[in-house]
Every structure is written in structure tokens, then in C-alpha cells.
SEDREN-591135 format. One line per 8 residues: number of its first residue (from 1); their letters; for each residue x, y, z of N, C-alpha, C. Coordinates in nm, 4 decimals, padded with zeros to 6 digits, always signed. Atoms other than C-alpha are relative to their C-alpha. Layout:
<atoms>
NUM) A) X Y Z X Y Z X Y Z; ...
</atoms>
This chain:
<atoms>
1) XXXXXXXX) +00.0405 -00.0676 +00.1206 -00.4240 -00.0295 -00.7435 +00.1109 -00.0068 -00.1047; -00.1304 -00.0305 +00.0914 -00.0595 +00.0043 -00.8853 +00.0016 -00.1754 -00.0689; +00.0163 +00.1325 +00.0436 -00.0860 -00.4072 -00.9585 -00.0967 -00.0192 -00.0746; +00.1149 +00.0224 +00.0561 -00.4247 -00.4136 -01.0921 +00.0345 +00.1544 -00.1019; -00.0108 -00.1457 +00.1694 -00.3227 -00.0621 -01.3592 +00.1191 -00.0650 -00.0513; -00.0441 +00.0473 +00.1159 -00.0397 -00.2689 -01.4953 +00.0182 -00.1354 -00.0370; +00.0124 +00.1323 +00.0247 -00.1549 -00.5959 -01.5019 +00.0347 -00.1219 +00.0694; -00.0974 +00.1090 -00.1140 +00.0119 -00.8103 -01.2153 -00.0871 -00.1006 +00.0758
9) XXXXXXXX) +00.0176 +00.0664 -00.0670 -00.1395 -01.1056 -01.1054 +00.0722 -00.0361 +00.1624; -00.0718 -00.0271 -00.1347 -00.1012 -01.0969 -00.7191 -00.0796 -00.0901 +00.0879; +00.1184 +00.0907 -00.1114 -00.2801 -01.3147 -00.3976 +00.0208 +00.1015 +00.0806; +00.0503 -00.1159 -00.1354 -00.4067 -01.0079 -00.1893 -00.0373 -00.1114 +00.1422; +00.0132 +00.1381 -00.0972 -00.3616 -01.2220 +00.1317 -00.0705 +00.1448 +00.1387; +00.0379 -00.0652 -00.0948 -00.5925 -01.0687 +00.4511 +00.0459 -00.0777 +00.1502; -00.0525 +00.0701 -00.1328 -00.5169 -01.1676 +00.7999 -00.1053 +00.0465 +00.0841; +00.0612 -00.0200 -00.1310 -00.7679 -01.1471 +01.1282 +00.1257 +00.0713 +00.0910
17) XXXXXXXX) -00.0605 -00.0575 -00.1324 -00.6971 -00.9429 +01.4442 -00.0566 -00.0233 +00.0823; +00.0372 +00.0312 -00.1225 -00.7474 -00.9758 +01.7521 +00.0186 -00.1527 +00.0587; +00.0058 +00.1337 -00.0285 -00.7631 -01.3458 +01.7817 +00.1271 -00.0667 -00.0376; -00.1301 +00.0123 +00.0246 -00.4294 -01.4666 +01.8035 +00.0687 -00.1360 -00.0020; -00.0015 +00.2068 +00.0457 -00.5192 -01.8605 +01.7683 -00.0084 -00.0180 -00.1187; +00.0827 +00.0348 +00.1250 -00.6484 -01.8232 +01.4394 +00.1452 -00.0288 -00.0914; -00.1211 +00.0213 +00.0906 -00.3803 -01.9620 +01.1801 -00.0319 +00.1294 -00.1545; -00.0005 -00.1649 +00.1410 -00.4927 -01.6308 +00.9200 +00.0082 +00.1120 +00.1315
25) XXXXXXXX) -00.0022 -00.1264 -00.1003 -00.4197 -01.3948 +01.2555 +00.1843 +00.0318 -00.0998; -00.1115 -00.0410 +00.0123 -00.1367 -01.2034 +01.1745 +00.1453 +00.0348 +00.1274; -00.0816 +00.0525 -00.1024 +00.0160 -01.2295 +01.5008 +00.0487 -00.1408 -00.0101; -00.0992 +00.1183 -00.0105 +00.0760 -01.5943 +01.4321 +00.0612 +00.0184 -00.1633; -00.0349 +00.0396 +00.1584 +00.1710 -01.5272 +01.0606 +00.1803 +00.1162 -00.0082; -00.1144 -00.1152 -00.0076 +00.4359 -01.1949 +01.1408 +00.0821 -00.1017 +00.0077; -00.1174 +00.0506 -00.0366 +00.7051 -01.4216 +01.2632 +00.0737 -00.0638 -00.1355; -00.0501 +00.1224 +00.0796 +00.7272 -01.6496 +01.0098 +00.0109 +00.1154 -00.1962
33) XXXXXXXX) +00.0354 -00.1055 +00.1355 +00.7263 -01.3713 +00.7370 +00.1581 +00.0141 -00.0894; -00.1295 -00.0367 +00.0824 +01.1250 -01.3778 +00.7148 +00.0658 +00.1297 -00.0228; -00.0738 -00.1559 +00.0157 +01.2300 -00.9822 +00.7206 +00.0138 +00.0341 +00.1820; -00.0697 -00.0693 -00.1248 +01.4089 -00.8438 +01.0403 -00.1179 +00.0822 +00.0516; +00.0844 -00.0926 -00.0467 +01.1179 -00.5710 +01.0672 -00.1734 -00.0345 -00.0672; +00.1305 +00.0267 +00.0400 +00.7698 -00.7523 +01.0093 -00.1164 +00.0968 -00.0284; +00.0932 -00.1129 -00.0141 +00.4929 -00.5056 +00.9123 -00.0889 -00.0265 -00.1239; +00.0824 -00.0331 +00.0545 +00.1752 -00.4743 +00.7147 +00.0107 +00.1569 -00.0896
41) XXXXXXXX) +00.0016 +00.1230 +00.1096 +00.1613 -00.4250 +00.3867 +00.1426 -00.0828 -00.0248; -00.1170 +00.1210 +00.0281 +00.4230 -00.6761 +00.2411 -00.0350 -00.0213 -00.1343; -00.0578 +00.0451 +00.1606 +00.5691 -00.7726 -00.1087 +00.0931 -00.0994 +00.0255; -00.0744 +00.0973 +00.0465 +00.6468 -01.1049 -00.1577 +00.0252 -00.0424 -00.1503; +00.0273 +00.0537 +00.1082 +00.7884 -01.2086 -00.4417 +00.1617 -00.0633 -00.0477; -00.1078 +00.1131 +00.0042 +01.0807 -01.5350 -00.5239 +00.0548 +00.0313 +00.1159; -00.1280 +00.0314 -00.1237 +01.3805 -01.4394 -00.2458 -00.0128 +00.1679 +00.0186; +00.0049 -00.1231 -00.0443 +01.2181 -01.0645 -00.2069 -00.1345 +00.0284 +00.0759
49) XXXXXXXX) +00.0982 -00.0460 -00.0640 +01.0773 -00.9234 +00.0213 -00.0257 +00.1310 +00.0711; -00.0264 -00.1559 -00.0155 +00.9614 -00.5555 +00.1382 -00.1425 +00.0310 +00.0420; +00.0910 -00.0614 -00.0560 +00.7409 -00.4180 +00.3693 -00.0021 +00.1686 -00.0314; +00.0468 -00.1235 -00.0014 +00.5969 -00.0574 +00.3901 -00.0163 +00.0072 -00.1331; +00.0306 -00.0541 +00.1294 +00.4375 +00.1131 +00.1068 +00.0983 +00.0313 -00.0831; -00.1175 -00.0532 +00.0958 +00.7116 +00.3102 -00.0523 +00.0455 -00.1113 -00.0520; -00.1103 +00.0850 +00.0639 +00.9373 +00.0218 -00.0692 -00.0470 -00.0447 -00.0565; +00.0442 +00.0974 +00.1087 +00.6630 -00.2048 -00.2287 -00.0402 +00.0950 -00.1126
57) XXXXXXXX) +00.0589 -00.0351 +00.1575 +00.5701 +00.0495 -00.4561 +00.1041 +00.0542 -00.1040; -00.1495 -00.0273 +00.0751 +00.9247 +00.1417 -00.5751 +00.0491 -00.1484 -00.0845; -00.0541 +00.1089 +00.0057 +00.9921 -00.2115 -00.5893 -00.1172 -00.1188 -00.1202; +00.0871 +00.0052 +00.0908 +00.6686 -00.3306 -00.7962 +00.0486 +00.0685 -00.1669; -00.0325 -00.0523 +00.0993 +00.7679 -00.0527 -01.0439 +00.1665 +00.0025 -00.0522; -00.1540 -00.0130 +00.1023 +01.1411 -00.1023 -01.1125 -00.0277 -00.1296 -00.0469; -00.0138 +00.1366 +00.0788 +01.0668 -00.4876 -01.1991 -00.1137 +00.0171 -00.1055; +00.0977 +00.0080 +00.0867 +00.7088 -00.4491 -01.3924 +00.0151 +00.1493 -00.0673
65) XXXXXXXX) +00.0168 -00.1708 +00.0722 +00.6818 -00.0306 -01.5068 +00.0902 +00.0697 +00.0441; -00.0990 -00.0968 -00.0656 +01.0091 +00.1109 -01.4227 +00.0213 +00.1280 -00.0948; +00.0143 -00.1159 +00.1035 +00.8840 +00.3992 -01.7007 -00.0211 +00.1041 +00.1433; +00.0740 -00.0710 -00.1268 +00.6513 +00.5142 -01.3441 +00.0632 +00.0616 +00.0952; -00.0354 -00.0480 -00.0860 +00.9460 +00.6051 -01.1836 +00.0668 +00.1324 -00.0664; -00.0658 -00.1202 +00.0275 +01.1042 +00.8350 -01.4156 +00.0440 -00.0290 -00.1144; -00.0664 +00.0425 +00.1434 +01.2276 +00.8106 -01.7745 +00.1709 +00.0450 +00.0558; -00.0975 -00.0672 -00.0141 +01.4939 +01.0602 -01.6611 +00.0525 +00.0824 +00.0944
73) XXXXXXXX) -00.0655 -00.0741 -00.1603 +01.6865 +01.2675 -01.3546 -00.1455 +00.0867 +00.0203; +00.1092 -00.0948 -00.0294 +01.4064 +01.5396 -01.4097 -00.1345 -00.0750 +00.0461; +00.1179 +00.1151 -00.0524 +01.0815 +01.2700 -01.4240 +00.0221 -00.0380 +00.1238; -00.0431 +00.0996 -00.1355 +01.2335 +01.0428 -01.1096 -00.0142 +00.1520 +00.0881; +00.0051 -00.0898 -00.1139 +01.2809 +01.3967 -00.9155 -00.0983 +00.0423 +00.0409; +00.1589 -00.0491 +00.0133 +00.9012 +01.4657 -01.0343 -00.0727 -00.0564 +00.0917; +00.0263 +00.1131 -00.0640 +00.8309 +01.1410 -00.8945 +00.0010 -00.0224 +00.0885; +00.0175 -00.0383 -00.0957 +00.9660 +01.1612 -00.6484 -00.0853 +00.0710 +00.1658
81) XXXXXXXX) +00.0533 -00.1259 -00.0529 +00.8153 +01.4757 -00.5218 -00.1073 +00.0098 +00.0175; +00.1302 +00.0829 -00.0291 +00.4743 +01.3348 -00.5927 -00.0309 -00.1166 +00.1183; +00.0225 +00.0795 -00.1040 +00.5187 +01.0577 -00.3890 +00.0037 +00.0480 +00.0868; +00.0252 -00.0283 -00.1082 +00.6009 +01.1948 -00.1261 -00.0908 +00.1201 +00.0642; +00.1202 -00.1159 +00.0049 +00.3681 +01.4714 -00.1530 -00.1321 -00.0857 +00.0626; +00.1041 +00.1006 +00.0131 +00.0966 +01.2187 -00.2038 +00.0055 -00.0759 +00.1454; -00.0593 +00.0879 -00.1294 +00.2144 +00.9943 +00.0763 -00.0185 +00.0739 +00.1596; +00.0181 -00.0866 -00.1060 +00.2279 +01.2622 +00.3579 -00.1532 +00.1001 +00.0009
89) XXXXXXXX) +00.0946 -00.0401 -00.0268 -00.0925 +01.3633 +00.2971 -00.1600 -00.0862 -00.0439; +00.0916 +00.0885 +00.0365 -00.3354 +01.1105 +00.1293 -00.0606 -00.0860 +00.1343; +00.0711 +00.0929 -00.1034 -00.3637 +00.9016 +00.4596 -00.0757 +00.0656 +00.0824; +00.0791 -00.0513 -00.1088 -00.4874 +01.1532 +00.6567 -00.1522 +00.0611 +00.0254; +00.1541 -00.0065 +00.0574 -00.8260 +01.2147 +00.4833 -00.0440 -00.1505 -00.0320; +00.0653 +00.1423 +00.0039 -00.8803 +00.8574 +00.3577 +00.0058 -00.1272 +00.1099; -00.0354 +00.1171 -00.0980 -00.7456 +00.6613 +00.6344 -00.1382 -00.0295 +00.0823; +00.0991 -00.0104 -00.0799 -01.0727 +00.7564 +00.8690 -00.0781 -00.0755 -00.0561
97) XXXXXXXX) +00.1080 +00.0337 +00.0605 -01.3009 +00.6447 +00.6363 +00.0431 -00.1503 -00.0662; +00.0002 +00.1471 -00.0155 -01.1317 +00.3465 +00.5016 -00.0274 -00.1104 +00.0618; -00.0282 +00.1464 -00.0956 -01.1084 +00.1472 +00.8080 -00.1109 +00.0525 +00.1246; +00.1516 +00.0337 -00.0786 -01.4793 +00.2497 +00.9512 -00.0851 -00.1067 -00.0600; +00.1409 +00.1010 -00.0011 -01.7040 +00.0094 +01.0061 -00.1240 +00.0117 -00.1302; +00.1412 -00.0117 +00.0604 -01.9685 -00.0089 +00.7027 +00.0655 +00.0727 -00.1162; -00.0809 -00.0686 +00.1218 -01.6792 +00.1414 +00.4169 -00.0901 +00.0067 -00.0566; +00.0416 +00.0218 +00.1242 -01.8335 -00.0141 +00.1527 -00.1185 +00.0694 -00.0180
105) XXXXXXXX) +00.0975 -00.1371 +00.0237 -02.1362 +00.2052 +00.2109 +00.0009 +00.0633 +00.0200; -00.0224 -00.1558 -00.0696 -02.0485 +00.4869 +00.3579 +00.1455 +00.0405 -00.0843; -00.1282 -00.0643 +00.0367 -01.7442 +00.5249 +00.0715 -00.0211 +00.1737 -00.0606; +00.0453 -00.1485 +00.0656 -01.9183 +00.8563 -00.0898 +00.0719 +00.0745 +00.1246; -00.0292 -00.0832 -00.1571 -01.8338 +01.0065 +00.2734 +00.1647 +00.0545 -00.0675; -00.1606 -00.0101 +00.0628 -01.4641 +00.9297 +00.1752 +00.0433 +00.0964 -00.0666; +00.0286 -00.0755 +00.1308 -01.5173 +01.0870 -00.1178 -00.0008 +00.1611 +00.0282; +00.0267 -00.1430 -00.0278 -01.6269 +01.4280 -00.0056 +00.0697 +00.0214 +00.1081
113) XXXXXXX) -00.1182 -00.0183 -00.1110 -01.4147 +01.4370 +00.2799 +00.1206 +00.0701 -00.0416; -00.0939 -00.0236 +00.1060 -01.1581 +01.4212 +00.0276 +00.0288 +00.1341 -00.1051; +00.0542 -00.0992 +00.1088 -01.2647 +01.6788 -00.1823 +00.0206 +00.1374 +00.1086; -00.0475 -00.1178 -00.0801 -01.3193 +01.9083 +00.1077 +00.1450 +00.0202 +00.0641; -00.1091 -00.0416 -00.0735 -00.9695 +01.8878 +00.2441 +00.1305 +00.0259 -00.1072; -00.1115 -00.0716 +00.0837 -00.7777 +01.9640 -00.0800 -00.0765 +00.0954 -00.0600; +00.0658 -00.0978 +00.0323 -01.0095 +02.2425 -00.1284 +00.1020 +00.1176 +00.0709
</atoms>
């Protein structure tokens, strides 16, 4: 979302599971990925590279919108504080529903799920 709100042409690359012949499995693709600690998601970009969320989304915004992190000590601490706010609790309502079977129609579910648990 943070790529597509400030404009970043990107190749959203998917990988298969389970099947660990397939040359798009991510078991044969981890190795060759180049970082000490391989993991899903990933930010490639020239001679960088950065797994886990945070880092790619810190790392997105200091090169393209480094406004998003903070103009100033107070903003960045704001920022902070959001993120990780956000972060420690966002997965644990959407995660279920993302990665069932049949999302794309069953996203309303999401939705109200959502709704009920920051109620």
C-alpha cells in the first residue's frame, strides 16, 4: 500500500509453497536471496536489501517520503508510536482473514472483524 500511495513502481514477486521443485517455490528462491536471515516480505532494491516489514517500510520511506517518518523529534516519536502501535496489533484481526481460503470474497468478514475488535 505504502508503494502504490506514493507512487513507486515495484515487481510484487509471489512464490508457491509447498512444492519445493517449482523454480517460483520459495524454498528454492530463499537461498539465493543474499541476506544472512532470509524471510518473507523482502525489499530489493540496487545493493539493498531488507527483510521484515518495519525495516522495508522505514527503508521505502527514508529514500522516496522521508516527510512519513517525521518532519521533526516530536513527528518521528509520533511515528514511531503509531507504528508500533499499529504493528502489534493490526495482524491479529486481519491476518485470519487475509490468508483464508476464498479472501477475495469473504473480505467484508475482514472488515467487520476489524471493526469489532477496536470497538
Amino acid at each position: 500500500m505504502l508503494l502504490h500511495n506514493i507512487g513507486v513502481n515495484f515487481e510484487d514477486k509471489m512464490y508457491t509453497f509447498g512444492d519445493t521443485t517449482s523454480a517460483d517455490s520459495w524454498e528454492q528462491s530463499k537461498g539465493k536471496l543474499g541476506t544472512a536471515f532470509p524471510n518473507l516480505p523482502y525489499w530489493h532494491e540496487g545493493d539493498h536489501i531488507h527483510c521484515e516489514t518495519l525495516s522495508i517500510l522505514r527503508s521505502i520511506c527514508r529514500r522516496y517520503c522521508p516527510d512519513y517518518l517525521g518532519r521533526n523529534a516530536t513527528e518521528q516519536a509520533y511515528a514511531d508510536s503509531f507504528c508500533g502501535t499499529i504493528y502489534d496489533g493490526f495482524p491479529k484481526w486481519f491476518a485470519p482473514y487475509a490468508f483464508m481460503p476464498g479472501y477475495e470474497s469473504k473480505h467484508g468478514a475482514g472488515v467487520e472483524a476489524g471493526k469489532a475488535y477496536l470497538k
